[in-house]
C-alpha positions as CSV (number, residue, x, y, z in Angstrom):
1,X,104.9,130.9,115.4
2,X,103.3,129.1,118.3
3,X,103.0,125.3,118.0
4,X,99.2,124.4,116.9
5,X,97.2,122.4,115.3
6,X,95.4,123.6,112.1
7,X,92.1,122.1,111.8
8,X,91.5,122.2,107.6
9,X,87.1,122.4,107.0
10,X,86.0,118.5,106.9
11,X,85.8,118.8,102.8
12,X,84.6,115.6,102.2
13,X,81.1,116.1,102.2
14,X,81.6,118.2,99.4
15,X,82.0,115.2,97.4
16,X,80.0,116.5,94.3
17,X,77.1,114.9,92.9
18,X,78.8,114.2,90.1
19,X,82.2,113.9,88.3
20,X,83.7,115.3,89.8
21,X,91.4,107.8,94.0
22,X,97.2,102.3,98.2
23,X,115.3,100.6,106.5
24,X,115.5,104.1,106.3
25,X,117.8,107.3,106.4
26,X,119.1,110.1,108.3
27,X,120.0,111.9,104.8
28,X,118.2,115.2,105.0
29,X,117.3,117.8,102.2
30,X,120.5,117.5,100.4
31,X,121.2,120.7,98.4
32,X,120.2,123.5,97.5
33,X,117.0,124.4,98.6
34,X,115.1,121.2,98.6
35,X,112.0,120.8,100.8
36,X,112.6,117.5,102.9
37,X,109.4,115.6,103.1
38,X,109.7,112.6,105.5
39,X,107.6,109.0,105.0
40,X,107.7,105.7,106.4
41,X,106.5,104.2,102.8
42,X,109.2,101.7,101.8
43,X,109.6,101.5,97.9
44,X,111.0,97.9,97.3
45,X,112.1,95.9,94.1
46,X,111.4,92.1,94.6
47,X,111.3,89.4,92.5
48,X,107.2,89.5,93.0
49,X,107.0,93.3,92.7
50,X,109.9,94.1,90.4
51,X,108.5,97.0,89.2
52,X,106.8,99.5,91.8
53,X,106.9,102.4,89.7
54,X,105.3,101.3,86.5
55,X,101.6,102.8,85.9
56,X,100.9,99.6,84.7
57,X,101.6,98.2,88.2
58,X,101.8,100.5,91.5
59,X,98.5,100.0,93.1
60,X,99.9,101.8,96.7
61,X,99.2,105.1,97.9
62,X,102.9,105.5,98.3
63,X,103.8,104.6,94.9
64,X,100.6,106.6,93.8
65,X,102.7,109.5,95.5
66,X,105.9,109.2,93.4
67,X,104.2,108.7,89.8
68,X,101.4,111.7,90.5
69,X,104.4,114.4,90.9
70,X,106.0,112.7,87.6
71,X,103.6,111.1,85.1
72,X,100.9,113.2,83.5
73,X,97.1,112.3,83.8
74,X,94.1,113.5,81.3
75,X,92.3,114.5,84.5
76,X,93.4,115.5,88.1
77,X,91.2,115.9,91.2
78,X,91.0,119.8,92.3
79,X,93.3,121.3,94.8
80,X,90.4,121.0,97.2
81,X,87.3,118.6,96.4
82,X,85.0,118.0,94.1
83,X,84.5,116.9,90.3
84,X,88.3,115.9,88.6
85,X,89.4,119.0,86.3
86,X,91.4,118.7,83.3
87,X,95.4,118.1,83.0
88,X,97.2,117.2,80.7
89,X,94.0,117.4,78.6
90,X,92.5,120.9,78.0
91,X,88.6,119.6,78.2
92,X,87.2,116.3,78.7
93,X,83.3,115.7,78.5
94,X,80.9,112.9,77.4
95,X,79.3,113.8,74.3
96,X,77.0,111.1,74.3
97,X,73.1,111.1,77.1
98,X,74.2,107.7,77.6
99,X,78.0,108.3,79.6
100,X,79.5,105.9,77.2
101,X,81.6,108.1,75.2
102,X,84.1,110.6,76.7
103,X,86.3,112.5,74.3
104,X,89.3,114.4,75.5
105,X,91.1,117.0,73.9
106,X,94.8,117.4,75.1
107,X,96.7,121.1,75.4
108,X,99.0,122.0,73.3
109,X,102.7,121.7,73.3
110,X,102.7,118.9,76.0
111,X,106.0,117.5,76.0
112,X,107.7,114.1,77.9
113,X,110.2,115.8,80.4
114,X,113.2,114.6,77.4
115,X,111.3,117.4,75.1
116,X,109.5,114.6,73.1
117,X,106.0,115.6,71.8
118,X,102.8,114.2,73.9
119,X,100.7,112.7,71.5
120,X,96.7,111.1,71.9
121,X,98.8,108.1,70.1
122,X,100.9,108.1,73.5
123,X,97.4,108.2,75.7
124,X,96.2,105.3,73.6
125,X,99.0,103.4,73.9
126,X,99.4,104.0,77.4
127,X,95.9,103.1,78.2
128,X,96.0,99.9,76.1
129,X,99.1,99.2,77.7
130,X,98.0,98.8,81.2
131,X,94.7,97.2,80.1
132,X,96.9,94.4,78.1
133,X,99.5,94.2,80.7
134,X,96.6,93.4,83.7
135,X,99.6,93.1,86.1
136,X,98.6,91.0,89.3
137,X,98.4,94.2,91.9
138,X,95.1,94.2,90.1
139,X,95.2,98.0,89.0
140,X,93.7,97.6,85.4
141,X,90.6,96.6,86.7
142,X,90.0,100.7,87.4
143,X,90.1,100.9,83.6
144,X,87.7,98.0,82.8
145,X,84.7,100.0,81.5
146,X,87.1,100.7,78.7
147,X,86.2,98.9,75.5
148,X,87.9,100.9,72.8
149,X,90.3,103.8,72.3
150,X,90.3,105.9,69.1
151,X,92.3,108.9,68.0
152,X,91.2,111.7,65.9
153,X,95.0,113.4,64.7
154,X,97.6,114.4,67.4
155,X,95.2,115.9,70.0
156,X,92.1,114.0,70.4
157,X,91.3,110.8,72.2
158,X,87.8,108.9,72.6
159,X,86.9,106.2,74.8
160,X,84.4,104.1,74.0
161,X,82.7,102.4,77.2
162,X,81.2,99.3,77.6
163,X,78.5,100.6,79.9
164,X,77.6,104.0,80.9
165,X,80.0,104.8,83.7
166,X,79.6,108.5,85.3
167,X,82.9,107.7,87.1
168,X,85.0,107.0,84.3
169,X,86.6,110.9,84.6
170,X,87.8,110.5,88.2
171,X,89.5,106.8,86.9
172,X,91.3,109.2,84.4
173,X,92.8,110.9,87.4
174,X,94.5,108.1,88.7
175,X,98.1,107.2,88.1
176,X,96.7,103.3,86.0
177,X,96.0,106.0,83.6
178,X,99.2,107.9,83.4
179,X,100.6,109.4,79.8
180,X,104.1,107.1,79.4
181,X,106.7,107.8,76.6
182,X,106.2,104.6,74.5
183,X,110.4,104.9,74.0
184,X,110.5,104.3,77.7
185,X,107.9,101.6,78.5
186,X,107.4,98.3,76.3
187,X,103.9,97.4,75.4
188,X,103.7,94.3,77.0
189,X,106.1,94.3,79.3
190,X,106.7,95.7,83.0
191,X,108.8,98.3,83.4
192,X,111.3,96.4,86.5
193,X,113.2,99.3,88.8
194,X,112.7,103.0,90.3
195,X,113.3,105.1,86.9
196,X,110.2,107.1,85.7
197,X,109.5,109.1,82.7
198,X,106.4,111.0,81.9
199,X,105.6,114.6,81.1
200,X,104.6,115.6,85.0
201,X,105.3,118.6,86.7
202,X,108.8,116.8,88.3
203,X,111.2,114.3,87.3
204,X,112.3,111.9,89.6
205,X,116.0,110.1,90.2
206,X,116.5,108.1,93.3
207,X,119.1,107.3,95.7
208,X,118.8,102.9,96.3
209,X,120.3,100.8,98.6
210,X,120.2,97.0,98.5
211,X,117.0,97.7,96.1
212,X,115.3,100.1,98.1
213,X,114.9,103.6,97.6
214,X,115.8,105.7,100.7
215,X,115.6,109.2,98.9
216,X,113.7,110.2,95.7
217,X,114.2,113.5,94.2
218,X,111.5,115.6,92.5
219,X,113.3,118.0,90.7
220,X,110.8,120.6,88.6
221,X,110.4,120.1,85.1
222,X,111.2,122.6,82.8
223,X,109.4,121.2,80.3
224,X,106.0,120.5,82.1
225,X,102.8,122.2,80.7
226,X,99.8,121.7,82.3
227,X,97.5,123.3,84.9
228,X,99.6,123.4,88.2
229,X,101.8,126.1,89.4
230,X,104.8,124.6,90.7
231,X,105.8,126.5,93.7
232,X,109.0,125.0,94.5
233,X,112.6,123.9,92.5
234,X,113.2,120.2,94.2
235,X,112.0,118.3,96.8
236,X,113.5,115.1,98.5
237,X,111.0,112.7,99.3
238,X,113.0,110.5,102.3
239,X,112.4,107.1,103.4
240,X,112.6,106.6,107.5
241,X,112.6,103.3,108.9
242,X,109.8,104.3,111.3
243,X,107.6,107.1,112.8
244,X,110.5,107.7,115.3
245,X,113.5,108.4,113.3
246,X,111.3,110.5,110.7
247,X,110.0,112.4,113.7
248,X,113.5,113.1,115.1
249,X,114.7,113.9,111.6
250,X,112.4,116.9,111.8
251,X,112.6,118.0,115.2
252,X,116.8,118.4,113.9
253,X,115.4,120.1,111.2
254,X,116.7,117.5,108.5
255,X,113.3,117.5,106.9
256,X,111.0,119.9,106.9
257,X,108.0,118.4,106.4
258,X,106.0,114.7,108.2
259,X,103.7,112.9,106.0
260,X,102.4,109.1,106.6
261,X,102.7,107.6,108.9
262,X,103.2,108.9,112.3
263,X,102.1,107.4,115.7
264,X,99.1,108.5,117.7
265,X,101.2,109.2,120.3
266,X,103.3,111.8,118.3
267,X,100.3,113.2,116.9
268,X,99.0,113.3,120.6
269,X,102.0,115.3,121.9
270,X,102.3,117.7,118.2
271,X,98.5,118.7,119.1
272,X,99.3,119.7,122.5
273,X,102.3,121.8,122.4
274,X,101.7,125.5,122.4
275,X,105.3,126.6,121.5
276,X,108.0,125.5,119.2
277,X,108.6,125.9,115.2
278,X,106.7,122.9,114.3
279,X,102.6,123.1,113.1
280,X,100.4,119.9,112.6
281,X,97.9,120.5,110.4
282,X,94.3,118.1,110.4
283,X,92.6,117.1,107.6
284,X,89.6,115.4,106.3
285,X,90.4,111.8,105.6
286,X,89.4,108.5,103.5
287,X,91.3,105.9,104.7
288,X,90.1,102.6,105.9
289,X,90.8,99.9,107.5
290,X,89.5,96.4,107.5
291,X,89.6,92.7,107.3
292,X,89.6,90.3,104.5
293,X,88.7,86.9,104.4
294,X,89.8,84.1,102.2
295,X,86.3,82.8,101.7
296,X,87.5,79.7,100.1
297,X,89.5,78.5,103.2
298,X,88.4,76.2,105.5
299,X,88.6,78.1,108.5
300,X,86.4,80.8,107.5
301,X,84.3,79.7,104.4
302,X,81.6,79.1,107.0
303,X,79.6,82.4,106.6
304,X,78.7,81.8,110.5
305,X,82.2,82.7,111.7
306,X,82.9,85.5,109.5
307,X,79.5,86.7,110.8
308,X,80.4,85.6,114.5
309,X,83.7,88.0,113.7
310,X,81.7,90.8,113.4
311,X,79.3,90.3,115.9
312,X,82.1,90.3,118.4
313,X,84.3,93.1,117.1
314,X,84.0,96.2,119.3
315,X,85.0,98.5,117.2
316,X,84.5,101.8,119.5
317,X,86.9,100.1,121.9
318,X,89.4,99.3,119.2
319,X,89.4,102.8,118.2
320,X,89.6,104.5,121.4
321,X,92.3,102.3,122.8
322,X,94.5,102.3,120.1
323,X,94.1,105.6,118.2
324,X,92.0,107.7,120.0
325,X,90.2,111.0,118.6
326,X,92.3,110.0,115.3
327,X,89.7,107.8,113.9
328,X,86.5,106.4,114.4
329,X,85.0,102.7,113.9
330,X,83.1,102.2,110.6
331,X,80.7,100.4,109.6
332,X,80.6,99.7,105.9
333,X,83.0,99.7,103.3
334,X,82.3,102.8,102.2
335,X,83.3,105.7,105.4
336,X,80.4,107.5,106.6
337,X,81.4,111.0,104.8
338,X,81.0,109.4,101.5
339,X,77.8,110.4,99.7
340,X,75.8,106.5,99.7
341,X,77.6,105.4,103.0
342,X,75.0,103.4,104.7
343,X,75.9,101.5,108.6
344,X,74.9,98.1,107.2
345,X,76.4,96.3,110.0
346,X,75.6,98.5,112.2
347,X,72.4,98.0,111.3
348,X,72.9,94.0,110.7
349,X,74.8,93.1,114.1
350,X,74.5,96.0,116.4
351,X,75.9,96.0,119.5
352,X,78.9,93.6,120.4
353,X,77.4,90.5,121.9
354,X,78.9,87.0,122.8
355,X,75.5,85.2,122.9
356,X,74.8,86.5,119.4
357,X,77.8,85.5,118.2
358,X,78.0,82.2,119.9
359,X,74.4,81.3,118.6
360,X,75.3,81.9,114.8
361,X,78.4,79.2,115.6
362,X,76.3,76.7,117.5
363,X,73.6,77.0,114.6
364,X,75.9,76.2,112.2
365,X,77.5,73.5,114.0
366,X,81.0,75.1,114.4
367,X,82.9,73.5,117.2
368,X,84.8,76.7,119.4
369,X,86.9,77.7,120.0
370,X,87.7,78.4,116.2
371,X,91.3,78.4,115.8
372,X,92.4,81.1,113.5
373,X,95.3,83.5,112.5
374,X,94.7,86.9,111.8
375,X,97.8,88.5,109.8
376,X,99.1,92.0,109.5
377,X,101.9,94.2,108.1
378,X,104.2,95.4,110.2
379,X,105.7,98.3,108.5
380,X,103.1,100.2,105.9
381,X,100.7,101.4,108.2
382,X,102.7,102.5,111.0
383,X,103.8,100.7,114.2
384,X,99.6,101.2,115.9
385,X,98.9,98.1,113.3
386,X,100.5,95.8,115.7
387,X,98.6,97.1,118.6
388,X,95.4,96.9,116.8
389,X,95.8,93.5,115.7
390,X,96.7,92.8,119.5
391,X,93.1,94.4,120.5
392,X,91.6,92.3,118.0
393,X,93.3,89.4,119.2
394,X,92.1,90.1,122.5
395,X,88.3,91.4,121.8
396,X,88.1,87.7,120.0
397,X,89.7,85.4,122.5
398,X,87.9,86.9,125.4
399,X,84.6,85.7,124.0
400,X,85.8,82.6,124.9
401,X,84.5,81.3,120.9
402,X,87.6,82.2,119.3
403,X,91.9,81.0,120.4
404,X,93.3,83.8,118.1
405,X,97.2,84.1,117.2
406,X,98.3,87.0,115.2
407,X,101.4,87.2,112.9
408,X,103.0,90.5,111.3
409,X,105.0,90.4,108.2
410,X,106.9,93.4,106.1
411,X,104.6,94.9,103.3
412,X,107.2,93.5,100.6
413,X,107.0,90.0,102.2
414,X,102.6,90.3,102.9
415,X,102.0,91.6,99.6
416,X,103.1,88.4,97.6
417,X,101.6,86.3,100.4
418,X,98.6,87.6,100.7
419,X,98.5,87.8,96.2
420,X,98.8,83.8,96.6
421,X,96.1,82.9,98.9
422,X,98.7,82.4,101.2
423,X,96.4,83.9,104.3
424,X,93.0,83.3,105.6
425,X,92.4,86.6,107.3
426,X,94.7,89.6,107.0
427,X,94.2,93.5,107.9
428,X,95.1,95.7,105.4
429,X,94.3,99.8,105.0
430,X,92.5,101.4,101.7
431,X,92.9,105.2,100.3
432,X,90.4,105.8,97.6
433,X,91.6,105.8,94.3
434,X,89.0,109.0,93.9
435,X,86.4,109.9,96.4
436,X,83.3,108.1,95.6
437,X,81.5,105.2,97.3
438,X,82.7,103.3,93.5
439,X,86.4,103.5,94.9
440,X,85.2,101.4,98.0
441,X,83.0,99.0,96.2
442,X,83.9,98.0,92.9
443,X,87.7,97.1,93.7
444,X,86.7,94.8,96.6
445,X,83.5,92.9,95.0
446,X,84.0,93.4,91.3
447,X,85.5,91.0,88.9
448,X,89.2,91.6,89.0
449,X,88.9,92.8,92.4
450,X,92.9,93.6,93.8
451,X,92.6,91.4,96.7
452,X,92.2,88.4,94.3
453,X,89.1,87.3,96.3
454,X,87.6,84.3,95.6
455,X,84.1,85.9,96.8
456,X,81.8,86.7,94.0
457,X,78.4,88.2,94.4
458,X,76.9,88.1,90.5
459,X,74.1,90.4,91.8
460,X,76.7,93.1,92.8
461,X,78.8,92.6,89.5
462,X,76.2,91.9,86.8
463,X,73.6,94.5,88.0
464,X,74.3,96.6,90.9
465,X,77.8,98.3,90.6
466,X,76.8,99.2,86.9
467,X,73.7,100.6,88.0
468,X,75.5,103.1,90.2
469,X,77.7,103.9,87.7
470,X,75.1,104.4,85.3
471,X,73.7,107.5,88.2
472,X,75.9,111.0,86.9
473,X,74.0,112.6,90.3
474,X,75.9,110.4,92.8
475,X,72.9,110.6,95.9
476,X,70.7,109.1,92.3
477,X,72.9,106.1,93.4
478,X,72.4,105.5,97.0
479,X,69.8,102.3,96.6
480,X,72.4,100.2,94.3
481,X,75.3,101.2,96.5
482,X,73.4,100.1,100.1
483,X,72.0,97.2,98.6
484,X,76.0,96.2,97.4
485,X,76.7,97.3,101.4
486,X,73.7,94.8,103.1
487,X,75.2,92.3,101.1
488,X,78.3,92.6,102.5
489,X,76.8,92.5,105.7
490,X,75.4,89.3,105.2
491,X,78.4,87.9,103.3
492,X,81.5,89.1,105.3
493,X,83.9,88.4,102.9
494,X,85.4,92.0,104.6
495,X,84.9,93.3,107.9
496,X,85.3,97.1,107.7
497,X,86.9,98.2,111.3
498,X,88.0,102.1,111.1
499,X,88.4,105.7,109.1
500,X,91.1,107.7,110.2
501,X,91.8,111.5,109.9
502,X,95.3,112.5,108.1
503,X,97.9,114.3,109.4
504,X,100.7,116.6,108.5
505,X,103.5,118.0,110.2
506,X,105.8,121.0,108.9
507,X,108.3,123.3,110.3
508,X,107.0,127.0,110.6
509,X,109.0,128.2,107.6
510,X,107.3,125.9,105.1
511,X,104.1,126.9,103.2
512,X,101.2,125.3,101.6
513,X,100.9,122.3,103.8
514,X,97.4,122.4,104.1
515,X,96.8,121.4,100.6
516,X,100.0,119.1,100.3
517,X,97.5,116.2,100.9
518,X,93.9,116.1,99.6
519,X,91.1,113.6,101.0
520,X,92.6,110.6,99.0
521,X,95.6,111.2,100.7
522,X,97.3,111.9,97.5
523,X,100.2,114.2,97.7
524,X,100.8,117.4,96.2
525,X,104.2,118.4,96.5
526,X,103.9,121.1,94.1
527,X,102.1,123.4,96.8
528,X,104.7,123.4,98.9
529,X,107.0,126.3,99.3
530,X,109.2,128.2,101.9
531,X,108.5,130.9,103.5
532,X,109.4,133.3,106.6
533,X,109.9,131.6,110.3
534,X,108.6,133.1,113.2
């Protein structure tokens, strides 16, 4: 098979009306016939994040990754797009005109991968679990609609919600909401470590070194019953330091298949080769990346430098010097494939200008240059985060209104830091928990937002985000959601930079790759499969 690139249809648009989702090692695929997937996410027990696995916790797109292949959900998104379908349950539905009660009926004979019985007792006390728990990565806040769970017998659960929520199926997708053996996990405590146990289509064990995991194994589970065909026996998931060693790993043919996150520049040089045994395949994608703002510290609780910031950021020349055709600059929170995108700074700031920017200062008496730091990770996004933040730095200090430093840390070290307030401004990425504009809205500006924000709109909390959610036909929603984005606009308390494309790269001999990621960036490791080289 020539070398290619395999464009996949941009999908996202199909983002139905309605309901439908954030060291290393040379070890390869191990034995038997294990598909090797390489990643550069780094799963790390600390003393702030001792528990990265729990569904009560992980609020990563890599940890996401490891509890979706092992821990069962009501709900699933679809191997393409579109409204979530059931799971673990055999129907879902609201029965009530209102969207404030959703009953689910689970299949039968779910079992935990030990052979215990799946009971709605276990989704109630699962649910209540994480709710209870409200563990400070800030991942409960997905079930806060939530004001009751009831069980009717073994096989029917019934949410009661606060307010009518037309989302509330896709949050049942994601891993917060996750079926855990109550043998396994404590009510009200984490669950510290790498074990997981749920009834999923794999179960996991790990290799670790100095508390880091550097290969998980997904070995099928014989006991799974739900609505995915498995296609494989076992795959290793392994952990590589950085895009280079994982991309060497595969041209060796130690793994067989790239996932997040490689370089532009390998990307670059897969998409131009014509020959060899190795495909990348292009898909539609929802990430974004952005800038937060501590609006609480003195160096940015100005509005009038947050609003000079994006005045001055040129985001087209970000994009095309550091990532090229791989992304494009975004303007809003919510990326421009999303059904109720609107370019509200676009349409606030417009072009990058120095005198605009340097008027908003001098109006609000803010002596320049402003001396700030701008802080980044340097491992969880791939090594193009340090040369972003070096444009940025650049972009800023040029307008002679801003001196600029920037300072990288490792995700396990910026996590904690950035969870204390610690930073003013920092860059970080977002996947969507489900693709829907809520995903980009209500964890940034809602109460309990993950980035423990100090910024609170009560406009966008008390009456606009439940007003979307109230809107089953999600275009129905559009004013609420680009009101919540012109106030954003005005505010800054983020500055929305980028949305990038996803990429995977497989050997020839390895099928199902082009569903082995969906928009989310949620993998699906049960698609994949061998088949014939050549």
């Amino acid at each position: 098979m020539n070398r290619k690139t395999l464009v996949l249809p941009a999908v996202v648009g199909l983002l139905a009306p309605v309901l439908a989702a954030c060291g290393g090692s040379d070890s390869g695929s191990g034995g038997g016939d294990a598909i090797a997937v390489g990643t550069t996410d780094r799963f790390i027990a600390t003393k702030d994040a001792p528990a990265p696995f729990d569904p009560a916790y992980a609020y990563d797109v890599g940890s996401w990754n490891v509890l979706r292949q092992t821990v069962q959900t009501l709900m699933m998104q679809p191997k393409g797009d579109g409204d979530p379908v059931p799971e673990a349950a055999q129907s879902c539905d609201f029965t009530d005109s209102g969207n404030e009660r959703y009953a689910c009926t689970l299949r039968d004979g779910l079992k935990f991968a030990n052979g215990d019985k799946v009971t709605a007792a276990d989704v109630k006390y699962s649910i209540d679990r994480a709710r209870a728990i409200k563990a400070d990565s800030g991942v409960f806040a997905l079930l806060s609609t939530i004001d009751t769970v009831e069980t009717q017998g073994d096989n029917e659960v019934i949410f009661h919600l606060k307010t009518a929520d037309a989302t509330f199926p896709y949050k049942l997708s994601t891993p917060v909401a996750g079926i855990v053996n109550p043998d396994d996990y404590e009510k009200n405590k984490l669950r510290d470590g790498f074990e997981v146990d749920g009834s999923g289509p794999y179960t996991l064990s790990t290799e670790v070194k100095n508390d880091e995991v550097v290969k998980a194994t997904f070995t099928k589970n014989p006991n799974y019953k739900g609505s995915l065909k498995v296609n494989n026996s076992k795959v290793d998931m392994v952990s590589y330091k950085d895009a280079a060693s994982m991309g060497t790993a595969l041209d060796k043919g130690n793994i067989q298949v790239m996932t997040r996150t490689m370089t532009p520049e390998q990307i670059d040089k897969l998409s131009e080769k014509t020959d060899g045994d190795v495909d990348l395949v292009e898909m539609a994608g929802l990430e974004i990346r952005y800038l937060a703002f501590n609006t609480n510290a003195p160096t940015v609780k100005t509005k009038a430098v947050r609003e000079a910031m994006a005045q001055l950021i040129n985001r087209a020349e970000l994009v095309s010097k550091v990532y090229g055709s791989q992304a494009e600059p975004l303007y809003s929170l919510v990326p421009a494939s999303v059904t109720g995108h609107s370019n509200s700074f676009l349409n606030k700031y417009g072009d990058p200008s120095v005198p605009k920017a340097k008027a908003l200062l001098t109006g609000a008496n803010i002596t320049t240059p402003v001396k700030l730091t701008l802080h980044y990770t340097t491992d969880h996004y791939g090594s193009a985060t340090k040369k972003e933040f070096e444009q940025l730095q650049t972009q800023l200090n040029n307008s002679g209104l801003f001196d600029v430093t920037i300072k990288g840390a490792a995700w396990d070290t910026f996590v904690p830091a950035e969870r204390k307030g610690s930073y003013d401004v920092w860059g970080m990425g977002w996947f969507p928990d489900f693709p829907d504009a809520d995903s980009y809205i209500a964890p940034f500006l809602d109460k309990d937002n993950f980035l423990n924000s100090p910024y609170a709109n009560a406009k966008i909390i008390d009456n606009l985000i439940p007003e979307s959610r109230r809107e089953a036909d999600r275009l129905a929603a559009g004013t609420s959601l680009t009101e919540i984005q012109d106030i954003v606009a005005d505010d800054v308390p983020i500055l929305p930079l980028w949305q990038g494309k996803q990429y995977v790269a497989a050997r020839d001999d390895v099928t199902g790759t082009a569903y082995v990621l969906n928009s989310s960036a949620t993998l699906q490791l049960w698609e994949l499969s061998r088949g014939v080289s050549g």
